[in-house]
C-alpha positions as a Python dict, from the first residue, in 0.01 Angstrom:
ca = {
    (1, 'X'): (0, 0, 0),
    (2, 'X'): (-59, 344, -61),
    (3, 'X'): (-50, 567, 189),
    (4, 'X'): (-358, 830, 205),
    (5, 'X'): (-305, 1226, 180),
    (6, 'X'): (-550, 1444, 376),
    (7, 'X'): (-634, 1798, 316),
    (8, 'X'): (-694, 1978, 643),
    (9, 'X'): (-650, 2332, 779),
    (10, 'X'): (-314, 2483, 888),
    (11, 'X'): (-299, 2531, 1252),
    (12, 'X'): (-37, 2698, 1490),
    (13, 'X'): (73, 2357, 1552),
    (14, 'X'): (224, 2315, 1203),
    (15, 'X'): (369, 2623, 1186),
    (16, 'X'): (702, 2430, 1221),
    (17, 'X'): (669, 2193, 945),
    (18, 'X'): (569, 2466, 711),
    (19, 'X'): (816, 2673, 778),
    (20, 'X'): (1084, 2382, 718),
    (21, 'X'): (928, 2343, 370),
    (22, 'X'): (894, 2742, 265),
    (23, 'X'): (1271, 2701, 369),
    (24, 'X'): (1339, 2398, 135),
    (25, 'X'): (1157, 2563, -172),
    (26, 'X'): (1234, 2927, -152),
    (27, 'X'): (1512, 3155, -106),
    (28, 'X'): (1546, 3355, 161),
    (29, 'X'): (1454, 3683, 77),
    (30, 'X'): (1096, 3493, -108),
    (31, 'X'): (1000, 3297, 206),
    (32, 'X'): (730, 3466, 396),
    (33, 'X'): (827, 3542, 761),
    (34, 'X'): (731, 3293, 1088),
    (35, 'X'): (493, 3584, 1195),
    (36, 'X'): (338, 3624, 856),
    (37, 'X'): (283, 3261, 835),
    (38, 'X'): (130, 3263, 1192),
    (39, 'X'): (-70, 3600, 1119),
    (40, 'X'): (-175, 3406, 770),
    (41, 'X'): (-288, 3067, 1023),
    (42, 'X'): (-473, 3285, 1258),
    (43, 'X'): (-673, 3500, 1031),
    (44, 'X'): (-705, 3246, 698),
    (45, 'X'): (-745, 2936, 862),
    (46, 'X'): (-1042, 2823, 627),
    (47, 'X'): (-783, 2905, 330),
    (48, 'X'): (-479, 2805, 428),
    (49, 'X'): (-474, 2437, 316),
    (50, 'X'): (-185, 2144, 354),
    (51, 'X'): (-169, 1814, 183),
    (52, 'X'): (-36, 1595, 472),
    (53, 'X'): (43, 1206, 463),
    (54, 'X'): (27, 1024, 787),
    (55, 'X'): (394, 1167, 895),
    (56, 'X'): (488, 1475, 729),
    (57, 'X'): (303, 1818, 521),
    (58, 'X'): (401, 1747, 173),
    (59, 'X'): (226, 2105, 31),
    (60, 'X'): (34, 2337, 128),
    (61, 'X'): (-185, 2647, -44),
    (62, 'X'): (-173, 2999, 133),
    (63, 'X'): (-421, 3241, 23),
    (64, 'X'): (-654, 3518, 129),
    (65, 'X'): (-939, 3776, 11),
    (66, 'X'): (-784, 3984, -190),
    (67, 'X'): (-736, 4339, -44),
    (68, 'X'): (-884, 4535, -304),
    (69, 'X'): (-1123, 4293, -390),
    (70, 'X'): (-1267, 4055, -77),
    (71, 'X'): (-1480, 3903, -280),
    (72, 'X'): (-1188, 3763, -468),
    (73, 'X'): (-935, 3494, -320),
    (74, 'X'): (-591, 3542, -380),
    (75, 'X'): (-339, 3257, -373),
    (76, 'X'): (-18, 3379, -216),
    (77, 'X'): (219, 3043, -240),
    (78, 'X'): (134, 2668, -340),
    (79, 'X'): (448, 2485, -255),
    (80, 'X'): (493, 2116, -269),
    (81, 'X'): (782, 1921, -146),
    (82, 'X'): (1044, 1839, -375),
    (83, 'X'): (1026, 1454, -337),
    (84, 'X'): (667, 1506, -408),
    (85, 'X'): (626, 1665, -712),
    (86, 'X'): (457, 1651, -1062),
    (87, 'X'): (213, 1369, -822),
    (88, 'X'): (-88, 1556, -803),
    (89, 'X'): (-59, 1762, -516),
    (90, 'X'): (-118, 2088, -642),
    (91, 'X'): (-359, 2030, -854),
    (92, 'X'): (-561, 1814, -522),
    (93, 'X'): (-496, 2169, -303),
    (94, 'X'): (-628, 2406, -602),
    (95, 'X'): (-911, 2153, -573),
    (96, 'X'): (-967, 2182, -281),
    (97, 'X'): (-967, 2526, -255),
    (98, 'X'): (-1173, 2560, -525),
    (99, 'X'): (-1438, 2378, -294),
    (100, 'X'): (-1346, 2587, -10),
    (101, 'X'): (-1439, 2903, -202),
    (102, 'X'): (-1789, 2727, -350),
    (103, 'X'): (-1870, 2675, 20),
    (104, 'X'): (-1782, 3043, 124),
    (105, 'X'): (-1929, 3219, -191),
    (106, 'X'): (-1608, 3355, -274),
    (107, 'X'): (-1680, 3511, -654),
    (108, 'X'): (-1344, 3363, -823),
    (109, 'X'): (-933, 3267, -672),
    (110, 'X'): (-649, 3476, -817),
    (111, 'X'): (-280, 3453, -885),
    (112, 'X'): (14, 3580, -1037),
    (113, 'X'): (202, 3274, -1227),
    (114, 'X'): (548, 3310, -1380),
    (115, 'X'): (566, 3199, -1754),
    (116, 'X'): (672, 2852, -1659),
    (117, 'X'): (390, 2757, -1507),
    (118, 'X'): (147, 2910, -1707),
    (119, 'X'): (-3, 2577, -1898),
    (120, 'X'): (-27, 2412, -1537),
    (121, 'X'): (-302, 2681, -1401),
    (122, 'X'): (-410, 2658, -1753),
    (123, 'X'): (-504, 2291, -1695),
    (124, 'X'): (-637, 2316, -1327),
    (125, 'X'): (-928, 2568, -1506),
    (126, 'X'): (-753, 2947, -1452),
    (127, 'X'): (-761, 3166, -1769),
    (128, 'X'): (-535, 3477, -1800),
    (129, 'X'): (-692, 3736, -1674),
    (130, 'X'): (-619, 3956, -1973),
    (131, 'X'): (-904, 3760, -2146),
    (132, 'X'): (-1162, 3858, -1930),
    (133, 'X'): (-1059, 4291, -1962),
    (134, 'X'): (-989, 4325, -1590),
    (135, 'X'): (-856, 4601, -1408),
    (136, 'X'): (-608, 4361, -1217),
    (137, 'X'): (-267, 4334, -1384),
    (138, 'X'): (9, 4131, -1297),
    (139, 'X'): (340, 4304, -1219),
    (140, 'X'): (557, 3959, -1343),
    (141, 'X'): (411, 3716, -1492),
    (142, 'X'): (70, 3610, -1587),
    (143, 'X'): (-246, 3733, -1383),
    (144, 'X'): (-496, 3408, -1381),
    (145, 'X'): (-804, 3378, -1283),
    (146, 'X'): (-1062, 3071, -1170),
    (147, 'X'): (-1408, 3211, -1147),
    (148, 'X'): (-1666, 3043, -925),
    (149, 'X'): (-1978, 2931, -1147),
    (150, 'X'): (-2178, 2809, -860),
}
């Protein structure tokens, strides 16, 4: 029997669980701070997204509107637990907040991705954003971009 994942909204409640898993797949110095995380809950609710089984968050997608660009949402971390991997979770929470952005008439989603993961964003529809002549350049890595044709 397979056991169904939901995506739902981050709330204060899981602030615990989420932290556990930032500290599971990050270093210390790249993990985002608890108040960050509860700032991030608070104020990005509607984009804040986890991938939860019946017992546990297995993932979850942090982003925002993009400072310089509101129009624009930024993903800030898409982390997915260990066990969980290479299953389909990220690509279900880019999904999903893909939708989220549709229903919000947010103009495109943004990230930076390092070289390793550049075929996977690839595949879940983000093009380089050096393709398109933008302004916005990536510091490390690859600038990608999803645009919102709806």
């Amino acid at each position: 029997m397979e056991i169904p994942i939901k995506i739902i909204q981050a709330s204060k409640f899981d602030l615990a669980e989420i932290e556990a898993l930032q500290a599971s797949s990050f270093p210390a110095d790249k993990q985002l701070t608890s108040h960050i995380l509860e700032e991030s809950i608070r104020k990005c609710a509607d984009t804040f997204l986890l991938a939860r089984d019946e017992n546990q968050i297995l993932g979850y997608i942090l982003s925002s509107p993009q400072a310089h660009k509101p129009q624009c949402l930024e993903i800030h971390s898409l982390v997915i637990k260990a066990d969980h991997q290479r299953q389909g979770l990220g690509t279900l929470l880019l999904a999903a907040l893909k939708d989220v952005a549709v229903k919000l008439d947010y103009k495109g989603i943004r990230l930076k991705s390092p070289d390793e993961l550049l075929s996977y964003f690839e595949m879940n529809g983000f093009i380089d954003e050096e393709e398109t002549d933008s302004l916005y350049a990536a510091s490390q890595g690859f600038s990608m971009i999803w645009f919102n044709l709806f």
